[in-house]
C-alpha positions as CSV (number, residue, x, y, z in Angstrom):
1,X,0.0,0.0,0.0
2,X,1.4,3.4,-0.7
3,X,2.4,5.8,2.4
4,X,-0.5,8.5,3.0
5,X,0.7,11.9,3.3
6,X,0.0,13.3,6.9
7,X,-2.6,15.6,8.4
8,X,-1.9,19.5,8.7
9,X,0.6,21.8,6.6
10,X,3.7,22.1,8.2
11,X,3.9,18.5,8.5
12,X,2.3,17.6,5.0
13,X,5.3,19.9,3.8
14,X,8.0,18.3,5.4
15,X,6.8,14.9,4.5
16,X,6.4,15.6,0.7
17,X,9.6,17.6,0.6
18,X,11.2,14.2,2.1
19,X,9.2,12.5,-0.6
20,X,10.5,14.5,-3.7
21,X,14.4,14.1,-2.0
22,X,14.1,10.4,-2.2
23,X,13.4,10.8,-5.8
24,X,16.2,9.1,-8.0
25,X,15.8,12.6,-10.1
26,X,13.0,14.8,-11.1
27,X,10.3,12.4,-12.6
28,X,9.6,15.5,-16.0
29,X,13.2,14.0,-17.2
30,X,13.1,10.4,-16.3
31,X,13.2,8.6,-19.7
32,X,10.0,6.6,-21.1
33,X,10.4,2.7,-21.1
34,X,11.3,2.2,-25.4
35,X,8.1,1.0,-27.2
36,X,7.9,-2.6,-27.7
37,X,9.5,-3.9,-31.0
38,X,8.8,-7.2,-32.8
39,X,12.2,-9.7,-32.3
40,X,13.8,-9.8,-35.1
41,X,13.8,-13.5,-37.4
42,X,16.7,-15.5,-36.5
43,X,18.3,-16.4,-40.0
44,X,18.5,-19.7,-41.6
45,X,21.2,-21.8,-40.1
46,X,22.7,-22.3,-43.9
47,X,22.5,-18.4,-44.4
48,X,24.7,-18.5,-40.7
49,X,27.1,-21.1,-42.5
50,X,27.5,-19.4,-45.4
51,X,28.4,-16.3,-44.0
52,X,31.1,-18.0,-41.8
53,X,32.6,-19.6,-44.5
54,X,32.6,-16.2,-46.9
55,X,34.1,-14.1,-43.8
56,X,37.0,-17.4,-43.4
57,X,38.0,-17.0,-47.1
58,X,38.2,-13.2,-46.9
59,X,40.7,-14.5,-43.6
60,X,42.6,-16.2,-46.0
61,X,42.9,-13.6,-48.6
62,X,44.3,-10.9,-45.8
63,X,46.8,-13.2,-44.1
64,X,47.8,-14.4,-47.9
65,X,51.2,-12.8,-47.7
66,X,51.1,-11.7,-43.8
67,X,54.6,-11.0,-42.1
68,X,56.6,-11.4,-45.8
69,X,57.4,-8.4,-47.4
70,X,61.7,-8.3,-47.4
71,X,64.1,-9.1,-50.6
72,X,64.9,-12.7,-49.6
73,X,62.7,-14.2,-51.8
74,X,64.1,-17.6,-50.9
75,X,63.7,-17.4,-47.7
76,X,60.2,-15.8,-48.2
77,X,59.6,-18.9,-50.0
78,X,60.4,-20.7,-47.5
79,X,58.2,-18.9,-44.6
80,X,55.1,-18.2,-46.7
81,X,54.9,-22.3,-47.4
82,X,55.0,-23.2,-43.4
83,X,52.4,-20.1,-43.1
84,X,50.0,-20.8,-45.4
85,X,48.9,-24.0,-43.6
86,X,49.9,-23.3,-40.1
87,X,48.1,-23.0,-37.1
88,X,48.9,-19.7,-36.7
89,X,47.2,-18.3,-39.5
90,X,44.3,-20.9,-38.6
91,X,44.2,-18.6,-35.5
92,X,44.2,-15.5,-37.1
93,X,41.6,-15.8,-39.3
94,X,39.0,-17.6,-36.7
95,X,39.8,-14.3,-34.4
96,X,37.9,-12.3,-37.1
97,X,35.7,-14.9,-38.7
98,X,32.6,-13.3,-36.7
99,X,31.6,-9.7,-36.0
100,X,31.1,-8.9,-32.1
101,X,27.4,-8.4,-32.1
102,X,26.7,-11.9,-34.5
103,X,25.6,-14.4,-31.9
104,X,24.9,-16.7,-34.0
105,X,27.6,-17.2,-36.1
106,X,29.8,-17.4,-32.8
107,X,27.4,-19.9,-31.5
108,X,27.8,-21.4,-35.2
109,X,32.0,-21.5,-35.0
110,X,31.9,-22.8,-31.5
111,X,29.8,-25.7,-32.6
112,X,32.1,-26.6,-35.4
113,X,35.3,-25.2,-34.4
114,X,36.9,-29.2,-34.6
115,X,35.5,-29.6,-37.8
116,X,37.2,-26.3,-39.2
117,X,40.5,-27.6,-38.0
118,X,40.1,-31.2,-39.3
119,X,39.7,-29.1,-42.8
120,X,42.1,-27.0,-42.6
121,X,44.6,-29.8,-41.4
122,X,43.6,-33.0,-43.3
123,X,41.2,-32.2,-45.8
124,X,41.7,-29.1,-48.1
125,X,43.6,-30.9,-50.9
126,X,40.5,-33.7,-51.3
127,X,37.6,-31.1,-50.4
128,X,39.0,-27.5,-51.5
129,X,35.3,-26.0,-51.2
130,X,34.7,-25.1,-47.3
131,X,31.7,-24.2,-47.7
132,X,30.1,-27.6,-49.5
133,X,32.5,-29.9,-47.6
134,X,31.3,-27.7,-44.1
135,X,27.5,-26.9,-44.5
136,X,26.7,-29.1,-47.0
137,X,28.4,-32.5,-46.4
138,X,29.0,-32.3,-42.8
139,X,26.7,-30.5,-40.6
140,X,23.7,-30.8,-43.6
141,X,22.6,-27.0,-43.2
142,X,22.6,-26.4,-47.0
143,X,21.9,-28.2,-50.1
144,X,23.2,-27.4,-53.3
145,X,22.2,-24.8,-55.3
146,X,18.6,-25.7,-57.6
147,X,17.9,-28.4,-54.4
148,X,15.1,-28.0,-51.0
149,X,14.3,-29.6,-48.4
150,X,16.2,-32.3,-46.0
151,X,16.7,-34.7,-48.8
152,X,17.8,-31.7,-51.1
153,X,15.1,-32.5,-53.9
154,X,15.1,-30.7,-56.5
155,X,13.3,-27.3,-57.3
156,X,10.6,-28.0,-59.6
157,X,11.5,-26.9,-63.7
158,X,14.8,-28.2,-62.6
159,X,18.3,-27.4,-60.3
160,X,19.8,-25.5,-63.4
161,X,16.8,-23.7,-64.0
162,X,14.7,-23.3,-60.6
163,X,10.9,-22.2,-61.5
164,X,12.2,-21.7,-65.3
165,X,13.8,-18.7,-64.3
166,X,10.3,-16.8,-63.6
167,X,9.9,-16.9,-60.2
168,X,11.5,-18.6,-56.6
169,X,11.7,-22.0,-55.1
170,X,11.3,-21.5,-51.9
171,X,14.0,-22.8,-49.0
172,X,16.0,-23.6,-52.5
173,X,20.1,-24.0,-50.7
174,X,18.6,-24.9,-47.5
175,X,17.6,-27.9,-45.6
176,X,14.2,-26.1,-45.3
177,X,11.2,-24.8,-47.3
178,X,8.2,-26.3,-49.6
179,X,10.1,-26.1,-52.7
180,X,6.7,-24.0,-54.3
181,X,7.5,-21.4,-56.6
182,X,6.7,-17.7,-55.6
183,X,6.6,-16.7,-59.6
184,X,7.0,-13.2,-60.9
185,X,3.8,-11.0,-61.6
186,X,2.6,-12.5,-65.3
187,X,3.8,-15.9,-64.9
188,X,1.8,-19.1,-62.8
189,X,2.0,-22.8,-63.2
190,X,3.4,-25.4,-60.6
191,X,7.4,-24.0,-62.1
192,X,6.1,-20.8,-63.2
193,X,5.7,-22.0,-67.2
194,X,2.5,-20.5,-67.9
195,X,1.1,-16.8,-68.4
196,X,-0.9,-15.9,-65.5
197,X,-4.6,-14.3,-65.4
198,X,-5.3,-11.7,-66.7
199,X,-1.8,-12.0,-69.5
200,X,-1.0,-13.6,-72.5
201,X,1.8,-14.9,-73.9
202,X,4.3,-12.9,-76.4
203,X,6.3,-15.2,-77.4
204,X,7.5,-18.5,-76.6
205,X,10.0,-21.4,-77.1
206,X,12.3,-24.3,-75.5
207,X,13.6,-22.2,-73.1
208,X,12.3,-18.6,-72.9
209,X,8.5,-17.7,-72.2
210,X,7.4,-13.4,-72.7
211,X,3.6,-13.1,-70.9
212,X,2.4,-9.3,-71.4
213,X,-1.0,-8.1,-69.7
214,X,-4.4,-8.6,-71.1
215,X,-6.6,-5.1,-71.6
216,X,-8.0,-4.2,-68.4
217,X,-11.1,-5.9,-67.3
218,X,-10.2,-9.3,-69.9
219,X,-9.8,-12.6,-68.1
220,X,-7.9,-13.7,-71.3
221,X,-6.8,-12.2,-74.4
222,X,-5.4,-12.8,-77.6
223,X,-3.5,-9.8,-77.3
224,X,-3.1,-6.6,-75.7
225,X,-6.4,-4.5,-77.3
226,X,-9.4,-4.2,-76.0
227,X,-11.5,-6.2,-78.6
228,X,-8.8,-9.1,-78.0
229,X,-10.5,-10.5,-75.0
230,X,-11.7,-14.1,-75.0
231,X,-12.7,-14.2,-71.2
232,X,-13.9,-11.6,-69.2
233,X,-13.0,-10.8,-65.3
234,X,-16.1,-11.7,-62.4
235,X,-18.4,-8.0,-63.1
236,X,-17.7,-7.9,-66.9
237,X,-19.4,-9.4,-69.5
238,X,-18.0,-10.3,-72.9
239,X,-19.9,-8.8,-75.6
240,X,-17.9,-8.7,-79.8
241,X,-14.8,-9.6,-78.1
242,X,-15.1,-6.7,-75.8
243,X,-15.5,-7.1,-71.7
244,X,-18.6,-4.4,-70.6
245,X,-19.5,-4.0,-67.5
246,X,-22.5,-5.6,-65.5
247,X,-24.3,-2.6,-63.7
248,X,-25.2,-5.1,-60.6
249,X,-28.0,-2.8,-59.0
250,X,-30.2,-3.5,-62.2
251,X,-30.0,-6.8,-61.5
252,X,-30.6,-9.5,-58.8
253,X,-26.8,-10.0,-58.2
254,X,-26.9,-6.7,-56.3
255,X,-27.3,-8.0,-52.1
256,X,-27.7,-4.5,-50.0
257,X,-29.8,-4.2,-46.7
258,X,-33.0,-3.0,-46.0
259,X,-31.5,0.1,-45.0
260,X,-29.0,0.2,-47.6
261,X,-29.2,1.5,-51.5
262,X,-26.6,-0.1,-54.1
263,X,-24.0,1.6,-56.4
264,X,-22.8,0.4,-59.5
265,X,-18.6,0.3,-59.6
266,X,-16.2,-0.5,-62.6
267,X,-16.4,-5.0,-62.4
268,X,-18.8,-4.7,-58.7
269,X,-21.1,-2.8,-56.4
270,X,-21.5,-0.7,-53.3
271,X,-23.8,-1.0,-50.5
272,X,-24.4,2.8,-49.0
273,X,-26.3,3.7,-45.6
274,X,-29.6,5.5,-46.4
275,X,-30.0,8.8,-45.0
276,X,-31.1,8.4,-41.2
277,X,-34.3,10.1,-42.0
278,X,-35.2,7.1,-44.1
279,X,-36.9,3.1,-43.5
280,X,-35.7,2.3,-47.3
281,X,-34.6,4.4,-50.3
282,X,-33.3,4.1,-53.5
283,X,-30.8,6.5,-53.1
284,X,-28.5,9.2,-51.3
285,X,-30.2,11.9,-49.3
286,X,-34.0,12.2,-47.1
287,X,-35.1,13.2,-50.8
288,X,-34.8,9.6,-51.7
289,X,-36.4,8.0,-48.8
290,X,-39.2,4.8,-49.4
291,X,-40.6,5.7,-46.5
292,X,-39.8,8.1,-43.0
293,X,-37.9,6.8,-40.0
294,X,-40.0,7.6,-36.8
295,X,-39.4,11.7,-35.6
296,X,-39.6,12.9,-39.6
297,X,-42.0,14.0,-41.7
298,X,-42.9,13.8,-45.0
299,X,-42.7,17.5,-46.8
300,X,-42.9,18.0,-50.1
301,X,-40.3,15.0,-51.9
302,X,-38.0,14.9,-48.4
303,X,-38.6,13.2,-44.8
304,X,-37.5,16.2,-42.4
305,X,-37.1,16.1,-38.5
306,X,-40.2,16.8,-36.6
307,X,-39.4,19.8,-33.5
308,X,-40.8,17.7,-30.1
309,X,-40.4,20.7,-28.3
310,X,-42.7,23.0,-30.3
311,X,-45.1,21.0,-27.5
312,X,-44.7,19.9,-23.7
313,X,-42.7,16.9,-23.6
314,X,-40.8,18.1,-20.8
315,X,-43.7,17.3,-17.8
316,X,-40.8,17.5,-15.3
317,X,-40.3,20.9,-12.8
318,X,-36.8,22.9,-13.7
319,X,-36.6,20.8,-16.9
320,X,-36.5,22.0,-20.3
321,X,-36.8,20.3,-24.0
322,X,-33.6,19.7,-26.3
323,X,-34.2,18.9,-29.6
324,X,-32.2,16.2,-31.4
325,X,-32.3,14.6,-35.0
326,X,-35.1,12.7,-34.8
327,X,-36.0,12.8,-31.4
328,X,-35.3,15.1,-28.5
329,X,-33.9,14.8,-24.8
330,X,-34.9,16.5,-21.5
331,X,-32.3,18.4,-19.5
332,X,-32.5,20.9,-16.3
333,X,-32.8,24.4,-16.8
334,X,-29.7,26.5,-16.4
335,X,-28.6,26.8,-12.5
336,X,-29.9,23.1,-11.5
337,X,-29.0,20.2,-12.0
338,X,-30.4,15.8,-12.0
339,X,-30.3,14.2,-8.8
340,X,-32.4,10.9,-8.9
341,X,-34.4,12.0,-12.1
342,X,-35.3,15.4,-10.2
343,X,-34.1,18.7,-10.7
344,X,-32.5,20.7,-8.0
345,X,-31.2,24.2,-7.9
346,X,-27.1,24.1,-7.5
347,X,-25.7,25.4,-4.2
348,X,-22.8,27.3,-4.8
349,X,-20.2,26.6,-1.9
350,X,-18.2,29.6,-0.3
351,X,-14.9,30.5,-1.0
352,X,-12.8,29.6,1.3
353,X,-9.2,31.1,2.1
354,X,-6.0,30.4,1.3
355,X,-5.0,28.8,4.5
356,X,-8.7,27.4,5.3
357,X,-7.5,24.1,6.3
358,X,-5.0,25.2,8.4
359,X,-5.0,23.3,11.9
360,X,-5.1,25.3,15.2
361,X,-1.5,24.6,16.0
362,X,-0.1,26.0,12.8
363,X,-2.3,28.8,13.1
364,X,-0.5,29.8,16.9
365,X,2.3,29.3,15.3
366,X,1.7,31.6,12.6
367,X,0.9,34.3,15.0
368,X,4.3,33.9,16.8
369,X,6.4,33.7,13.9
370,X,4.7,37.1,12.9
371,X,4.8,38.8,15.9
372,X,8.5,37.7,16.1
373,X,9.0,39.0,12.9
374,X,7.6,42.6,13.2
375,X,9.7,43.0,16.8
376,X,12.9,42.0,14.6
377,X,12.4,44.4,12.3
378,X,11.9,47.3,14.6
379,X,14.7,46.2,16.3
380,X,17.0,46.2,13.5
381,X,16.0,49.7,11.9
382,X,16.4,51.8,15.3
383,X,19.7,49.9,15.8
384,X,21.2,51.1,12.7
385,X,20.5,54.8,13.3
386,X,23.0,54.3,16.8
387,X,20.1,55.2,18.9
388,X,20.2,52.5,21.7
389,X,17.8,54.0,23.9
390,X,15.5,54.3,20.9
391,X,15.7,50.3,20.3
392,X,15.5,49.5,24.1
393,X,12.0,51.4,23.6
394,X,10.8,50.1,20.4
395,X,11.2,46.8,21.3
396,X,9.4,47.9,25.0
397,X,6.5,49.1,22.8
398,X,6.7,46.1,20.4
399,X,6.2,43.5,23.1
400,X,3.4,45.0,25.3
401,X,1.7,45.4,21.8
402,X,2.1,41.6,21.2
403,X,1.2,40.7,24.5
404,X,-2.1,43.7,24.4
405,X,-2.9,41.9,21.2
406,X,-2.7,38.0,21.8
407,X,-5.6,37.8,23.9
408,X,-7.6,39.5,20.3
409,X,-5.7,38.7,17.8
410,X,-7.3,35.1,16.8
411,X,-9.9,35.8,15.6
412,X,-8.6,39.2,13.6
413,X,-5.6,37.0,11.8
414,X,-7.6,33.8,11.6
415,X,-10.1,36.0,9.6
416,X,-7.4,37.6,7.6
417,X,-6.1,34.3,7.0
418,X,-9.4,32.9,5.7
419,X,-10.4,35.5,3.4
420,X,-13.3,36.8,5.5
């Protein structure tokens, strides 16, 4: 439960000036928490693999000639052959095979840290490919390029021609994915070797397939016009070769509400609201109402609100009509207000002073610390005119005025206090 603040001013005071000290800093600076992001997607484990194996061979292209550089070229020889497959360089590279914030390639390189040495060791002359020998071969993250899946099948149209070029297998070079084909916009079929809806084809032959887009509304076409359409999109109807639009609302295809009034659209429909003064219409507006919603009229050609409060609907004392759209409301006359469904005049409390709350204690003191104050004061001016007789007697007068007025003072500072 949270501390409550105590009773009375001076004390309230202290207490919330402890309050605001104990503060870690003022709370108008204190940042806001960061807004809640999405984690990111953690990256395929081959996409990991293959990154470690690109950032090793750029390893091996720095340290290619590290350390050599003199005019021995014998003796260079010599060196550079012990350093190309040493363990030093082996060390070297690994050191910078991963950037600092890339968890998971380290998490990757710890994992197959053995298998990396084994390679670079015993195995680059029979398997000079890292990256197939590694990912592919021995921790089966990756399959070859054209290949899905953890039997790496192949992409459909082919591994040298994934999709026929039109489009992506997906998880193709992973152990992963469905092996469908996202195709390109125009292109369809189970490897992307068809024209699509809505195209047709340009050209076509063993290896190369041009779709172009149909006119507009056509379905399919012969060509690219508008009279070259042999199958129309849903909304159109095909009429010489051309598609024309189906106007819906003058048909029973249009389904709108009771409330509702259709709107022919280019291929559809729209279903629009009637005006609220309407039950039914056949169009936009109280002009086009069937019939009038309850609170309107019918004048002339349009249903308009009716005015309630032209009579008494108001039966209540202090109360007073509103009129609304269609209806109206009953609310209390200015200067009252609803208290269980009756209307009472407002009372309008007094104003009270700025120390009103101030308990008796803190109001003695008050008086004290004033008094004190004013006796100071004369004090301190007739001191610094050098007249010590003159302070001794001010400060005579000053206290039998405090103690003349402490007996009436109360109830002349309390009203001062209070604003009365």
């Amino acid at each position: 439960m949270a501390p409550r603040p105590p009773r009375g001013l001076v004390p309230a005071l202290v207490w919330g000036l402890s309050l605001f000290c104990s503060l870690p800093g003022p709370v108008w600076l204190q940042p806001s928490p960061p807004p809640q992001s999405s984690p990111p997607t953690e990256p395929h484990p081959c996409h990991t693999c293959r990154g470690l194996v690109d950032s090793f061979n750029k390893g091996l292209e720095r340290t290619n000639r590290d350390n050599f550089g003199g005019g021995n070229t014998a003796w260079e020889e010599e060196k550079l052959s012990k350093y190309k497959d040493s363990e030093t360089r082996l060390v070297e590279v690994l050191e910078n095979v991963c950037s600092k914030s890339d968890f998971e390639c380290h998490r990757l390189l710890e994992l197959s840290e053995e298998l990396v040495e084994s390679w670079w060791f015993h195995k680059q002359q029979e398997a000079p490919d890292l990256f197939q020998w590694l990912c592919s071969d021995s921790l089966k993250l990756c399959c070859p390029s054209g290949t899905f899946g953890p039997s790496c099948l192949p992409c459909p149209g082919g591994t040298e021609k994934p999709c026929g070029g039109y489009g992506h297998c997906e998880g193709e070079g992973t152990r992963g994915g469905s092996g469908h084909c996202d195709c390109q916009a125009g292109y369809g079929g189970e490897a992307c070797g068809q024209c699509s809806l809505g195209y047709f084809e340009v050209e076509r032959n063993a290896s190369h397939l041009v779709c172009s887009a149909c006119f507009g509304p056509c379905a399919r076409c012969s060509g690219p016009e508008e009279s070259n359409c042999l199958q129309c999109k849903r909304g159109w109807a095909l009429h010489h070769l051309k598609c024309v639009d189906i106007d819906e609302c003058g048909t029973e295809r249009a389904n709108c509400g009771a409330d509702q009034f259709c709107v022919n659209t280019e291929g559809s429909y729209e279903c629009r609201d009637c005006a609220k003064a309407c039950l039914g219409c056949m169009g936009a507006g109280p002009g086009r109402c069937k019939k009038c919603s309850p609170g309107y009229q019918q004048v002339g050609s349009k249903c308009l609100d009716v005015d309630e409060c032209e009579t008494e609907v108001c039966p209540g004392e202090n109360e007073q009509c509103e009129n609304t759209e269609g209806s109206y409301r009953c609310v209390c006359a200015e200067g009252y207000k609803q208290i269980e469904g009756i209307c009472v005049k407002e009372q309008i409390p007094e104003s009270a002073g700025f120390f009103s709350e101030m308990t008796e204690d803190e109001l003695v003191v008050l008086q004290q610390m004033f008094f004190g104050v004013i006796i100071c004061a004369l004090a301190t001016l007739a001191a610094k005119g050098d007249l010590v007789f003159t302070a001794i007697f001010i400060g005579a007068v000053a206290a039998m005025t405090g103690y003349w007025l402490s007996e009436r003072s109360d109830r002349v500072l309390e009203g001062f206090i209070k604003g009365r």
